[in-house]
PQR file with spaces between the fields and no chain letter, atoms N, CA, C, O and H, PARSE charges and radii, in Angstrom:
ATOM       1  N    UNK     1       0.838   -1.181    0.000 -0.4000 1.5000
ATOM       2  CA   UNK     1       0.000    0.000    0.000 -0.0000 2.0000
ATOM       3  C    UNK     1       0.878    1.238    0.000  0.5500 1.7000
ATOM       4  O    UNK     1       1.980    1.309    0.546 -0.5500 1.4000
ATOM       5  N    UNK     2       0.131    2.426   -0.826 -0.4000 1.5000
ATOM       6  CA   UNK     2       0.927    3.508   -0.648 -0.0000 2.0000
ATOM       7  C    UNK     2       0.030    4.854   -0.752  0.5500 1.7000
ATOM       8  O    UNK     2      -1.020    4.962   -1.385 -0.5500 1.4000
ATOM       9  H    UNK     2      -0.763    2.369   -1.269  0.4000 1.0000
ATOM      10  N    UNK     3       0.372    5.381   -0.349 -0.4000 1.5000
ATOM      11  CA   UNK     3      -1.102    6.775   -0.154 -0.0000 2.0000
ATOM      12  C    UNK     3      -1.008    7.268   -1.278  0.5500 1.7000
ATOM      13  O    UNK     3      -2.114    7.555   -1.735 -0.5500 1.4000
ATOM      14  H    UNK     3       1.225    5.293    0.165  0.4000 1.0000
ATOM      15  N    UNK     4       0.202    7.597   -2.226 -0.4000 1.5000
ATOM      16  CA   UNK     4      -0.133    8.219   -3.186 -0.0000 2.0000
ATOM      17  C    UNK     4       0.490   10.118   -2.782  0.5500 1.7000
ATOM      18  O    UNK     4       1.234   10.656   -1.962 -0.5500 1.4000
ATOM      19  H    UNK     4       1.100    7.364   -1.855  0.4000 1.0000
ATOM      20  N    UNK     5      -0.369   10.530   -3.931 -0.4000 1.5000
ATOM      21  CA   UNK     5       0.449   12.187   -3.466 -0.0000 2.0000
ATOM      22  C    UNK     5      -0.191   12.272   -2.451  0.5500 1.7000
ATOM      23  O    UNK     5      -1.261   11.673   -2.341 -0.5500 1.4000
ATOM      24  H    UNK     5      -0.973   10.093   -4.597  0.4000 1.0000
ATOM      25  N    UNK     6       0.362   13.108   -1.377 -0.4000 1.5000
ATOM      26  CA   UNK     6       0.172   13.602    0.052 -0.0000 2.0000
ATOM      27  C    UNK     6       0.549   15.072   -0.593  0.5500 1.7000
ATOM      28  O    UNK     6       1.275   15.467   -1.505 -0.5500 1.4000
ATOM      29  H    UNK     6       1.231   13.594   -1.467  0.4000 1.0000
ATOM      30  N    UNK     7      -0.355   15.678    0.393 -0.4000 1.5000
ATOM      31  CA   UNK     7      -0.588   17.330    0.516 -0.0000 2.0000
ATOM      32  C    UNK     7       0.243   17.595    1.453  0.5500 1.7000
ATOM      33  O    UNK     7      -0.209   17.375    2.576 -0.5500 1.4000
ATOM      34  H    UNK     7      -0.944   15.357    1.134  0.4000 1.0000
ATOM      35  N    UNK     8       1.843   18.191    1.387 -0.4000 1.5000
ATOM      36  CA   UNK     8       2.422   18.707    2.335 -0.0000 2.0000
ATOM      37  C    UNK     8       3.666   19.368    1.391  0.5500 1.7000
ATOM      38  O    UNK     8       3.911   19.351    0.184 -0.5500 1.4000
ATOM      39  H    UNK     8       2.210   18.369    0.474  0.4000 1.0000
ATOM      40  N    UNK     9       4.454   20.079    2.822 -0.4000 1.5000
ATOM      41  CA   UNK     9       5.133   21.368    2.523 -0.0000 2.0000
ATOM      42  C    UNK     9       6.016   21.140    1.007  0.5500 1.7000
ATOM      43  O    UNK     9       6.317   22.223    0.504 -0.5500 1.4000
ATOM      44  H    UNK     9       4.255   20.092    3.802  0.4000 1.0000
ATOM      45  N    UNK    10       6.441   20.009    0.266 -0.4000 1.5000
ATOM      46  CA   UNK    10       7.119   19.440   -1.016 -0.0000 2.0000
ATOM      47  C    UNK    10       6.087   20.181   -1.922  0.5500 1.7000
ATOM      48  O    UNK    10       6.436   21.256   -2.411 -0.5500 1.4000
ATOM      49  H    UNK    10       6.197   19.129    0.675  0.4000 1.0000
ATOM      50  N    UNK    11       4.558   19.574   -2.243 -0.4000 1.5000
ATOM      51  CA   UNK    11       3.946   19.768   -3.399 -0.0000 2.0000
ATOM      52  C    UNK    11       3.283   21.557   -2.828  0.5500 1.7000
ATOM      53  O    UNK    11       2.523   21.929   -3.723 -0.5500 1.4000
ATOM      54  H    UNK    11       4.275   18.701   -1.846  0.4000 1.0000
ATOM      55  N    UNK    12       3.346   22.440   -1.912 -0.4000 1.5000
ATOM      56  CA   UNK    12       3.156   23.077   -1.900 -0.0000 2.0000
ATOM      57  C    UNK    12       4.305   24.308   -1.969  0.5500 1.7000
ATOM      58  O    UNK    12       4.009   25.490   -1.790 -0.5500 1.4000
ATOM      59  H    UNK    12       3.963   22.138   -1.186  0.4000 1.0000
ATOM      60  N    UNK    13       5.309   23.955   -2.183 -0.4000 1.5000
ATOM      61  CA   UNK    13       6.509   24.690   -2.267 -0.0000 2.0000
ATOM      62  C    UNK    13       6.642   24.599   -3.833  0.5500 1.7000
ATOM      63  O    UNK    13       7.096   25.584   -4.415 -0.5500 1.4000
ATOM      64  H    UNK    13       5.550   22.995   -2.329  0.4000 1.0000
ATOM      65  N    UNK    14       6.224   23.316   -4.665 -0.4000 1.5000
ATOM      66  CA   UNK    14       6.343   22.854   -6.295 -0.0000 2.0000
ATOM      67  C    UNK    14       5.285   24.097   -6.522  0.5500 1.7000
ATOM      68  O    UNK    14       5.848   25.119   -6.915 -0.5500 1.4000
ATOM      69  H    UNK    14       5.856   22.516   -4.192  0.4000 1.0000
ATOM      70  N    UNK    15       4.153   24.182   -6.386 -0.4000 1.5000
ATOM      71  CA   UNK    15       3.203   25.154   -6.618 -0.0000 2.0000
ATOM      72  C    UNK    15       3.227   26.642   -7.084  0.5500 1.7000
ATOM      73  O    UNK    15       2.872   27.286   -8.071 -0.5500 1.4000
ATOM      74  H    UNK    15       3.696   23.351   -6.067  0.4000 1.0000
ATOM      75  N    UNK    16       3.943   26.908   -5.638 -0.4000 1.5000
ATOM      76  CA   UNK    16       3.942   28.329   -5.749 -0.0000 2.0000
ATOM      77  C    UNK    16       5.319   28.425   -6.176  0.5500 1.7000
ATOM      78  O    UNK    16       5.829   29.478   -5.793 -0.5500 1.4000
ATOM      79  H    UNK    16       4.231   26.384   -4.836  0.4000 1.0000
ATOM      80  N    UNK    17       6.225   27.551   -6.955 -0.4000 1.5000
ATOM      81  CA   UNK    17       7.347   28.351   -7.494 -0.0000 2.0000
ATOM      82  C    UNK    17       6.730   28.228   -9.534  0.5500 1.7000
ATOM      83  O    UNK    17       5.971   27.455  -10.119 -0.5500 1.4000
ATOM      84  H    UNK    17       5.810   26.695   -7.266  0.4000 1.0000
ATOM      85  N    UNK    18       7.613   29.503  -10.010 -0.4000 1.5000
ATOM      86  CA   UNK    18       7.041   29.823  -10.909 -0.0000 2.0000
ATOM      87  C    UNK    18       7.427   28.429  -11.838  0.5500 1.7000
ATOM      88  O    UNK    18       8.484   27.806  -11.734 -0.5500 1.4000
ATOM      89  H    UNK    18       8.229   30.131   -9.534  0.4000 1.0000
ATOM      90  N    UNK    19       6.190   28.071  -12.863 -0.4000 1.5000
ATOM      91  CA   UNK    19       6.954   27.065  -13.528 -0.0000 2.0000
ATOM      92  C    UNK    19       8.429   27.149  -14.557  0.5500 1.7000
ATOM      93  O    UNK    19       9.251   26.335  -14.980 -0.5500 1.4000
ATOM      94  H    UNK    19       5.332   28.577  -12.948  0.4000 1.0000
ATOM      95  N    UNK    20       8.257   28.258  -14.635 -0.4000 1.5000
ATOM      96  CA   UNK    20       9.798   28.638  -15.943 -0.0000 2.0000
ATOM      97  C    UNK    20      10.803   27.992  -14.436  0.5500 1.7000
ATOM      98  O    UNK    20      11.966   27.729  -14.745 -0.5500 1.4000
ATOM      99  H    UNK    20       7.589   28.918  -14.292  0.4000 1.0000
ATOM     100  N    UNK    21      10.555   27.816  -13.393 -0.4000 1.5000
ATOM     101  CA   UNK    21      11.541   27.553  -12.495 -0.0000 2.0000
ATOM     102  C    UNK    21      12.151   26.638  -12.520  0.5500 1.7000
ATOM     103  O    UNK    21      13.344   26.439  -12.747 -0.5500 1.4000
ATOM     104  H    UNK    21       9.610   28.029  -13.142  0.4000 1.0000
ATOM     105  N    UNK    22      10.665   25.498  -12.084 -0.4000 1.5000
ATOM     106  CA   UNK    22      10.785   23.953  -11.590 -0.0000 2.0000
ATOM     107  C    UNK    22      10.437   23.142  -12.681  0.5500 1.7000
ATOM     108  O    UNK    22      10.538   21.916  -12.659 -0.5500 1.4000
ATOM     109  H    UNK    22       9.695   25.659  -11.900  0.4000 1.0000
ATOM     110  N    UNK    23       9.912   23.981  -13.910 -0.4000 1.5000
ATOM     111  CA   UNK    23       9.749   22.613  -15.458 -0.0000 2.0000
ATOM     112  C    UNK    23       8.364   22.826  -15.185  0.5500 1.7000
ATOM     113  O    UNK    23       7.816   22.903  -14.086 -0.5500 1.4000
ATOM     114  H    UNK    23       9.830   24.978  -13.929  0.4000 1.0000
ATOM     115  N    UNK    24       7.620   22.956  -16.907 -0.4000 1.5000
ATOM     116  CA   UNK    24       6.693   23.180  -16.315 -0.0000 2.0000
ATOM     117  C    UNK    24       5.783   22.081  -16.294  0.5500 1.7000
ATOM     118  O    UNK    24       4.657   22.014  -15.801 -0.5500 1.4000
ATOM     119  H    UNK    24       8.066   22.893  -17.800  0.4000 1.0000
ATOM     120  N    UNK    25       6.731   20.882  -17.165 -0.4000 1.5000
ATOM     121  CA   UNK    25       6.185   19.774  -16.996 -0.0000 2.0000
ATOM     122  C    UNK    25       5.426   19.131  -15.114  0.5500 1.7000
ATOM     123  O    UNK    25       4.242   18.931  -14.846 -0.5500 1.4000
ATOM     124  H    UNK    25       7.645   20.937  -17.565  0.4000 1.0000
ATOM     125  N    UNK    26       6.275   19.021  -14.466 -0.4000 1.5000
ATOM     126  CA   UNK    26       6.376   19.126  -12.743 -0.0000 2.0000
ATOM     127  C    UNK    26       5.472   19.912  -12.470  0.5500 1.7000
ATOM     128  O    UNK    26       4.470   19.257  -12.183 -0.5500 1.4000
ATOM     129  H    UNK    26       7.237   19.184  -14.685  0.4000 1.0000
ATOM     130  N    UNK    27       5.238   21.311  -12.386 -0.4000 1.5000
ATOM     131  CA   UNK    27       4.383   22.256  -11.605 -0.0000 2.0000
ATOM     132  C    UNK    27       2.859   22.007  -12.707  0.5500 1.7000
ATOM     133  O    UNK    27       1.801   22.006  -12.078 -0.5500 1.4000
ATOM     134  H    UNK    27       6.052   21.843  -12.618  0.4000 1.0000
ATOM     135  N    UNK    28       2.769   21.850  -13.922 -0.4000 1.5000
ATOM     136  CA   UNK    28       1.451   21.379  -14.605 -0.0000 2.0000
ATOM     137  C    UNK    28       1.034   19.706  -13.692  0.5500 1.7000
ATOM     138  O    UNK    28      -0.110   19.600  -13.250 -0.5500 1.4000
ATOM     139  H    UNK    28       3.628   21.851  -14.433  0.4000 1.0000
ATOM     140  N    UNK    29       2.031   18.526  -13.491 -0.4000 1.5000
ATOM     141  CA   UNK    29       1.165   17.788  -12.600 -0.0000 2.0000
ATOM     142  C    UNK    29       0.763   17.924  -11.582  0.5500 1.7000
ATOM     143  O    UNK    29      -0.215   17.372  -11.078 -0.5500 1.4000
ATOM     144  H    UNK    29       2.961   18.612  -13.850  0.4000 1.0000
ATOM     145  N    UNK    30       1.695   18.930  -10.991 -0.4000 1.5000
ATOM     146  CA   UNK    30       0.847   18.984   -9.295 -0.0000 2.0000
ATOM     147  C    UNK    30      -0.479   19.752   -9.347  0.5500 1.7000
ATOM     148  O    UNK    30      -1.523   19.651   -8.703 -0.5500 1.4000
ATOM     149  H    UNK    30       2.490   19.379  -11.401  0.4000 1.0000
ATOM     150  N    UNK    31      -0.076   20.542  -10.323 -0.4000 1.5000
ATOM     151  CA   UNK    31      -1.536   21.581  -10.715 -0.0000 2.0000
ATOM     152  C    UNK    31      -2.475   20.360  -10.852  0.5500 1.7000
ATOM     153  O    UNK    31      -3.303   20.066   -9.989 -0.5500 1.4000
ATOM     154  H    UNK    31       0.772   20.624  -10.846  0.4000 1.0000
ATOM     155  N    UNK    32      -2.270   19.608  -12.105 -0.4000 1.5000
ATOM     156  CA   UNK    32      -3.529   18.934  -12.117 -0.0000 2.0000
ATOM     157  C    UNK    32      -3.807   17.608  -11.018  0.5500 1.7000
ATOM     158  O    UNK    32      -4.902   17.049  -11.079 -0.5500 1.4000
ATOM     159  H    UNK    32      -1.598   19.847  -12.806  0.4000 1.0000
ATOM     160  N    UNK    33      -2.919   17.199  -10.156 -0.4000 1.5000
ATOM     161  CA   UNK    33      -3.003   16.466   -9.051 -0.0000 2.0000
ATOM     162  C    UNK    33      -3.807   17.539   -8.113  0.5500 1.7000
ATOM     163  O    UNK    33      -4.935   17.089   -7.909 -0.5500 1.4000
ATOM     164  H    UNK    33      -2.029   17.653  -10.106  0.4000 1.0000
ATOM     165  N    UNK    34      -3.679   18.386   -7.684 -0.4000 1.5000
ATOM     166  CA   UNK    34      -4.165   19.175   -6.617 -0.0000 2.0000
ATOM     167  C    UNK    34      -5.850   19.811   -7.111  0.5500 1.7000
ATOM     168  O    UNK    34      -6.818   19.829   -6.351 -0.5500 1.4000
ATOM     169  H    UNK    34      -2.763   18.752   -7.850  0.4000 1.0000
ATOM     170  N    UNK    35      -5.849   20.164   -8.178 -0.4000 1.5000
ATOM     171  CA   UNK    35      -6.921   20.433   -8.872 -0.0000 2.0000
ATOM     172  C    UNK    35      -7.871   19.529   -9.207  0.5500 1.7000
ATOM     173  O    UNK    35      -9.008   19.866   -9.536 -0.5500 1.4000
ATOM     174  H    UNK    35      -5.063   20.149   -8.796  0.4000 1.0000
ATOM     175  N    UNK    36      -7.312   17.850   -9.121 -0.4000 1.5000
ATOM     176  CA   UNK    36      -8.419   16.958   -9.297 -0.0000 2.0000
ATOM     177  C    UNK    36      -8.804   16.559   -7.894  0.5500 1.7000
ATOM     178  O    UNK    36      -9.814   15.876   -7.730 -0.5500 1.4000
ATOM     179  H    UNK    36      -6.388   17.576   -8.854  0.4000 1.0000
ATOM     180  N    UNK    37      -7.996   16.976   -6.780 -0.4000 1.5000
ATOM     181  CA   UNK    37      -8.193   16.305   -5.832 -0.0000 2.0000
ATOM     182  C    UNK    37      -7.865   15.308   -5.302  0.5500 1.7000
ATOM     183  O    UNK    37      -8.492   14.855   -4.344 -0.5500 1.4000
ATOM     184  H    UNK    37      -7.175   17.531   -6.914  0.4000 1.0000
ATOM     185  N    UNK    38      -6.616   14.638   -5.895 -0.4000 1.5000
ATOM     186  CA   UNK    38      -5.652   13.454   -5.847 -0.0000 2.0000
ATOM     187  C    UNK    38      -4.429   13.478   -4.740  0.5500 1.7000
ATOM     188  O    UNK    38      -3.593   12.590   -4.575 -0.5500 1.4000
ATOM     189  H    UNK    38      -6.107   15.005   -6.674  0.4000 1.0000
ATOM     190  N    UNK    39      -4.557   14.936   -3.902 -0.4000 1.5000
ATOM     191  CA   UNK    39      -3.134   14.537   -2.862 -0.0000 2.0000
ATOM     192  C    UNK    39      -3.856   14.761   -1.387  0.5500 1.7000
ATOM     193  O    UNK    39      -4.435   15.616   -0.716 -0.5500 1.4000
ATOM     194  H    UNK    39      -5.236   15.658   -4.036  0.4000 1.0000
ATOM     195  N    UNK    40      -3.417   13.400   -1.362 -0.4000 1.5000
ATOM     196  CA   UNK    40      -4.502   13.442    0.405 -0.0000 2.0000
ATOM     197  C    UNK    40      -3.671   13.931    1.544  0.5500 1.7000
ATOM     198  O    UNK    40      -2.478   14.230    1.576 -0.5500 1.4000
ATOM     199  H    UNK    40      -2.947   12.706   -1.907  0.4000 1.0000
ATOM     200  N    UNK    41      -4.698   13.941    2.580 -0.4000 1.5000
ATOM     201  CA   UNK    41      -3.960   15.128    3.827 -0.0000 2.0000
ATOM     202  C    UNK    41      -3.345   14.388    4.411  0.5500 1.7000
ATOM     203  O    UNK    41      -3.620   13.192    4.317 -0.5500 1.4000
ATOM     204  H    UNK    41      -5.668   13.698    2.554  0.4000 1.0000
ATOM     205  N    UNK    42      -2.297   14.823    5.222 -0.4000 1.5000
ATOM     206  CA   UNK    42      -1.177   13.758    5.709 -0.0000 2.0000
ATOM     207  C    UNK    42      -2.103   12.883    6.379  0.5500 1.7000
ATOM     208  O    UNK    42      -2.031   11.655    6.330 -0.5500 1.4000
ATOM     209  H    UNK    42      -2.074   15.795    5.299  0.4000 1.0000
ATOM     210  N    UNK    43      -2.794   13.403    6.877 -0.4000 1.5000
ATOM     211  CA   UNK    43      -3.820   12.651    8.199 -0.0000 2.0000
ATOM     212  C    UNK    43      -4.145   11.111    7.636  0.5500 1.7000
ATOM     213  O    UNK    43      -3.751   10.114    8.240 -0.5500 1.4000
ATOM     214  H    UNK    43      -2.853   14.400    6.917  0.4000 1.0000
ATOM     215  N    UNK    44      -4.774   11.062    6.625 -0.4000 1.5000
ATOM     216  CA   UNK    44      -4.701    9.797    6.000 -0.0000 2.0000
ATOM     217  C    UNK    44      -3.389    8.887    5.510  0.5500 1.7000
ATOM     218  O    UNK    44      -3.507    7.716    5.871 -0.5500 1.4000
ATOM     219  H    UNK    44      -5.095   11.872    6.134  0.4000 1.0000
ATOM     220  N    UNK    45      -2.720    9.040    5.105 -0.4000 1.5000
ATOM     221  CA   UNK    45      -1.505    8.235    5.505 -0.0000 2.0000
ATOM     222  C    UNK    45      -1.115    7.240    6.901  0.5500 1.7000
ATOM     223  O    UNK    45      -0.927    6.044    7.121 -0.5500 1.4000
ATOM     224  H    UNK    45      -2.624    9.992    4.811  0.4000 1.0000
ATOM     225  N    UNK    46      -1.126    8.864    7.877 -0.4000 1.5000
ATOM     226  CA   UNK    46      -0.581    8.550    8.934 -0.0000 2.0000
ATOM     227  C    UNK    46      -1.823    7.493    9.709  0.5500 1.7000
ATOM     228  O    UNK    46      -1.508    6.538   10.420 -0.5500 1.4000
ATOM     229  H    UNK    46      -1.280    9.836    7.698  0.4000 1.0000
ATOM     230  N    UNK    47      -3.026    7.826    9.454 -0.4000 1.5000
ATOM     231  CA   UNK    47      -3.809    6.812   10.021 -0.0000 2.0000
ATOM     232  C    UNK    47      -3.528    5.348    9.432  0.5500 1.7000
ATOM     233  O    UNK    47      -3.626    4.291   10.055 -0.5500 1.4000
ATOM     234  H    UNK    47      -3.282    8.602    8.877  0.4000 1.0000
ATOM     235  N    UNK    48      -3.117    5.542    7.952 -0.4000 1.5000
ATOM     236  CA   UNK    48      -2.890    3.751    7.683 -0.0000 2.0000
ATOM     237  C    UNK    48      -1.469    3.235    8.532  0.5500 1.7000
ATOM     238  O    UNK    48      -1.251    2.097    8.947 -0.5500 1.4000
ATOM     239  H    UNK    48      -3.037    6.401    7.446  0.4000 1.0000
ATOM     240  N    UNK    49      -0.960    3.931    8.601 -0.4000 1.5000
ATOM     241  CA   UNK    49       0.646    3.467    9.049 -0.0000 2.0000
ATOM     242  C    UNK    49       0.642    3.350   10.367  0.5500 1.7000
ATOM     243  O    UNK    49       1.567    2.690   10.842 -0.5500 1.4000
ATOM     244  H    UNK    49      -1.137    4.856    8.264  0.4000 1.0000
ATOM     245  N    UNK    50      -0.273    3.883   11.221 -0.4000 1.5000
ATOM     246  CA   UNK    50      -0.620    3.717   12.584 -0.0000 2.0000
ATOM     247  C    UNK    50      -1.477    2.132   12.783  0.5500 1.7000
ATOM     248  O    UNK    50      -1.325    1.268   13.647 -0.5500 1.4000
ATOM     249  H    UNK    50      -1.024    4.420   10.835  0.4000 1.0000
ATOM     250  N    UNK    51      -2.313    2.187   11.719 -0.4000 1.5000
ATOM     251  CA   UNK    51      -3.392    0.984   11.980 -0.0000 2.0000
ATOM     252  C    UNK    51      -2.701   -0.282   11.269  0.5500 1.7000
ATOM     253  O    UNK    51      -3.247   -1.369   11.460 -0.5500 1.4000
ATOM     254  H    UNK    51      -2.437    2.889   11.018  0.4000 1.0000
ATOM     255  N    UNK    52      -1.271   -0.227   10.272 -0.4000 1.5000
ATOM     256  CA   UNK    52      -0.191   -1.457   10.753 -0.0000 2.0000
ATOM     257  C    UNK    52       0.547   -1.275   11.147  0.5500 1.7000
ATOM     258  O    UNK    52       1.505   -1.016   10.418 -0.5500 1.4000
ATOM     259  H    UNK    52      -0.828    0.656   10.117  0.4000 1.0000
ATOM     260  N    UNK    53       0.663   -1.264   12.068 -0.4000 1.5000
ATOM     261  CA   UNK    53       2.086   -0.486   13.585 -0.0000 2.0000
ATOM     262  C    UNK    53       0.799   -1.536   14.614  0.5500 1.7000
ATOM     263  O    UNK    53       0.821   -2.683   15.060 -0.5500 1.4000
ATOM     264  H    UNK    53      -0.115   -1.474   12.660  0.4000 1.0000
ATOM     265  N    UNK    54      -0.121   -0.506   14.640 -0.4000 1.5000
ATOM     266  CA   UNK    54      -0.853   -1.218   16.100 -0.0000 2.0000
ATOM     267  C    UNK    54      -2.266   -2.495   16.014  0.5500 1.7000
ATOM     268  O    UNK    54      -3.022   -2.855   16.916 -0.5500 1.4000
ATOM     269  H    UNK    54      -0.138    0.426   14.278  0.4000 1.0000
ATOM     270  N    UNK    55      -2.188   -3.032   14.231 -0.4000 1.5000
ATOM     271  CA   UNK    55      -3.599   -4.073   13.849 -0.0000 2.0000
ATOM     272  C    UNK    55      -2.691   -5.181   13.942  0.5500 1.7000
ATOM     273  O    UNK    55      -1.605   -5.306   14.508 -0.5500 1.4000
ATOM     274  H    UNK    55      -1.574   -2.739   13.498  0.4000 1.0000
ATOM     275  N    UNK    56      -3.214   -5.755   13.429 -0.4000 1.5000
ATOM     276  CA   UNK    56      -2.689   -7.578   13.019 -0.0000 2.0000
ATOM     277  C    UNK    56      -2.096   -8.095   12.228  0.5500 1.7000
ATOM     278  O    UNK    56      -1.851   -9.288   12.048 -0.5500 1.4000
ATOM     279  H    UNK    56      -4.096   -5.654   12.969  0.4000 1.0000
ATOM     280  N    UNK    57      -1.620   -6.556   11.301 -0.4000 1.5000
ATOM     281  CA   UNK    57      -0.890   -7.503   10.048 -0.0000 2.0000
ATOM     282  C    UNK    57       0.810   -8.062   10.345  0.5500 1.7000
ATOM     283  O    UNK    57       1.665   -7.676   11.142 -0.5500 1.4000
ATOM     284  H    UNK    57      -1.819   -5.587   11.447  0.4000 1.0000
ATOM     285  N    UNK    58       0.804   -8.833    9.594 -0.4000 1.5000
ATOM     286  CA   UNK    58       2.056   -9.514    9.730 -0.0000 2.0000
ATOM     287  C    UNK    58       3.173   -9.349    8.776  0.5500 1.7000
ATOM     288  O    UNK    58       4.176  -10.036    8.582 -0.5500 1.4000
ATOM     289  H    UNK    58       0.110   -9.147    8.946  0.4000 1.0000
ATOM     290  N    UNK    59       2.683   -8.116    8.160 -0.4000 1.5000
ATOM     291  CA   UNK    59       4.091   -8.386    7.030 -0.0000 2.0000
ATOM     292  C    UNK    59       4.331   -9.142    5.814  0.5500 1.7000
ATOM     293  O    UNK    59       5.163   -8.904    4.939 -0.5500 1.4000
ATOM     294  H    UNK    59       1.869   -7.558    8.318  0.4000 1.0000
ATOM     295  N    UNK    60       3.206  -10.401    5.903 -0.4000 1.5000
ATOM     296  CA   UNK    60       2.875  -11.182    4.695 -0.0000 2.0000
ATOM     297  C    UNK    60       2.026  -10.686    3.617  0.5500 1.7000
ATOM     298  O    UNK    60       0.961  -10.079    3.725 -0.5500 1.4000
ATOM     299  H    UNK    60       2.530  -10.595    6.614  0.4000 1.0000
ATOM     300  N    UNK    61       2.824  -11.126    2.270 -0.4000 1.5000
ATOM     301  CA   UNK    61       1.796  -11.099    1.411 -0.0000 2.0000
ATOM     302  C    UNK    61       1.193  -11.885    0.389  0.5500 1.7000
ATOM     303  O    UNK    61       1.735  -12.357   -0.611 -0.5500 1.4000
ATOM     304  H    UNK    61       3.689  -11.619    2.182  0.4000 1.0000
ATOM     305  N    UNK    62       0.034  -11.967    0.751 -0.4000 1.5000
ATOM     306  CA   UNK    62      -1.039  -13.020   -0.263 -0.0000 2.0000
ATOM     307  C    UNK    62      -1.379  -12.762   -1.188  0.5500 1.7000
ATOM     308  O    UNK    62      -1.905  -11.737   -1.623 -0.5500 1.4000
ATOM     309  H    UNK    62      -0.405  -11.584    1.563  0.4000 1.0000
ATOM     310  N    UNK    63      -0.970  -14.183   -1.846 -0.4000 1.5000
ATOM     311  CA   UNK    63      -1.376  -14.652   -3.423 -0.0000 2.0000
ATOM     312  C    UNK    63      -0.171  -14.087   -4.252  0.5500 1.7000
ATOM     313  O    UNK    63      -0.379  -13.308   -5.182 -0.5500 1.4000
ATOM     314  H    UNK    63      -0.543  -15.015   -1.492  0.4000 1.0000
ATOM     315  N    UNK    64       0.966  -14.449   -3.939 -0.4000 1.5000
ATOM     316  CA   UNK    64       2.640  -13.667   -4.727 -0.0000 2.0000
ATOM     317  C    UNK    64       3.053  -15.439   -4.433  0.5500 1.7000
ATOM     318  O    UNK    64       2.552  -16.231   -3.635 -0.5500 1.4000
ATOM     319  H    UNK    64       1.135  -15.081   -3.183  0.4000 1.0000
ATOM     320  N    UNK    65       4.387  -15.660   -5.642 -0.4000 1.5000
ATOM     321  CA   UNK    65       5.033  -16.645   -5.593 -0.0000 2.0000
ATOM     322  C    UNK    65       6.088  -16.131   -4.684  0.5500 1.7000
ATOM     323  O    UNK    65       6.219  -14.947   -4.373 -0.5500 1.4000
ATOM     324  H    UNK    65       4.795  -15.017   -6.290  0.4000 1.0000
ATOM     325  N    UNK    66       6.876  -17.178   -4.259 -0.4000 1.5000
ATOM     326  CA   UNK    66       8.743  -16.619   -3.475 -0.0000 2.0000
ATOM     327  C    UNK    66       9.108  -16.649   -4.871  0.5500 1.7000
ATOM     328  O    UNK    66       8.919  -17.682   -5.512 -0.5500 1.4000
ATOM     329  H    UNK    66       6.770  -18.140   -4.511  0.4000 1.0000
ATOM     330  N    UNK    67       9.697  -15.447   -5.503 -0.4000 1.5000
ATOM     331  CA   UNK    67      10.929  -15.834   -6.762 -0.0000 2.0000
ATOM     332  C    UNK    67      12.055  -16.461   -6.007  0.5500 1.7000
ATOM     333  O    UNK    67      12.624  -17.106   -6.889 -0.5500 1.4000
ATOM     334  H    UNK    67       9.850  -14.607   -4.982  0.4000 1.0000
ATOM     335  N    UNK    68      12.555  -16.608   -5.165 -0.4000 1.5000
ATOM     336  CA   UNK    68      13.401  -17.790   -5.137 -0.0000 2.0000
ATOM     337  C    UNK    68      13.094  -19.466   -5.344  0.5500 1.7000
ATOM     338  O    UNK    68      13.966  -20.334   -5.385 -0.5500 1.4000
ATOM     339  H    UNK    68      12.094  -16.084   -4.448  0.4000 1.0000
ATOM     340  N    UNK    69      11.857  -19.647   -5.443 -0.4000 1.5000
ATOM     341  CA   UNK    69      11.739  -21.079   -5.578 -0.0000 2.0000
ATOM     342  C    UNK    69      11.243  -20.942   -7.202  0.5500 1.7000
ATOM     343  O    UNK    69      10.914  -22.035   -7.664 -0.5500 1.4000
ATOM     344  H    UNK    69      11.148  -18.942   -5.410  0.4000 1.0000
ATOM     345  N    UNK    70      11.140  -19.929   -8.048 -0.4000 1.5000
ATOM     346  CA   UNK    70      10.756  -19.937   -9.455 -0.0000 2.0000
ATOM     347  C    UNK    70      12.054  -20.259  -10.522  0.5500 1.7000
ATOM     348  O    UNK    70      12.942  -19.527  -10.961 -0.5500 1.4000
ATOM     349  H    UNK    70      11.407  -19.041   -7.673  0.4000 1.0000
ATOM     350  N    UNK    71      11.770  -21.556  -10.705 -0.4000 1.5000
ATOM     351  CA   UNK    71      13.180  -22.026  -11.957 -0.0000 2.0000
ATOM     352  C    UNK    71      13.046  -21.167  -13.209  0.5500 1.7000
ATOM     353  O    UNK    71      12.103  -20.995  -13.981 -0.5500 1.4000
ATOM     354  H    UNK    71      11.049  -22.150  -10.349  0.4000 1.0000
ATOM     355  N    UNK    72      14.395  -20.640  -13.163 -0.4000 1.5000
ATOM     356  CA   UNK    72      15.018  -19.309  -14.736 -0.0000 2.0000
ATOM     357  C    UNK    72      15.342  -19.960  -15.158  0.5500 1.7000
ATOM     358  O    UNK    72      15.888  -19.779  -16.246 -0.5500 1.4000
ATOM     359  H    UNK    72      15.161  -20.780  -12.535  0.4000 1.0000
């Protein structure tokens, strides 16, 4: 799992610098990341990373082969 863009001081520093700066390739995605509504508030992150820190998961993951037992 991964949150994805997060709304913090990085994509808001990309923003407000002018694009002739930072490319304007870069400052046009955050524009349209932030404008669709795609960078969540830290708060969500930090709640998933809290709830495997303190739930039940184990670190495993289901339904993946070991590539070490896959003959090349």
């Amino acid at each position: 799992m991964r949150p994805g863009p997060v709304d913090t001081a990085m994509p808001a520093w990309i923003l407000a610098q002018p694009p002739a700066q930072i490319g304007a390739g870069l400052h046009d995605r955050f524009v349209a990341m932030r404008d669709a509504g795609l960078m969540a508030s830290p708060d969500e992150p930090a709640k998933m990373i809290a709830g495997l820190v303190t739930g039940d998961a184990t670190g495993q993951i289901a339904g993946t082969s070991n590539p070490a037992t896959i003959a090349g």
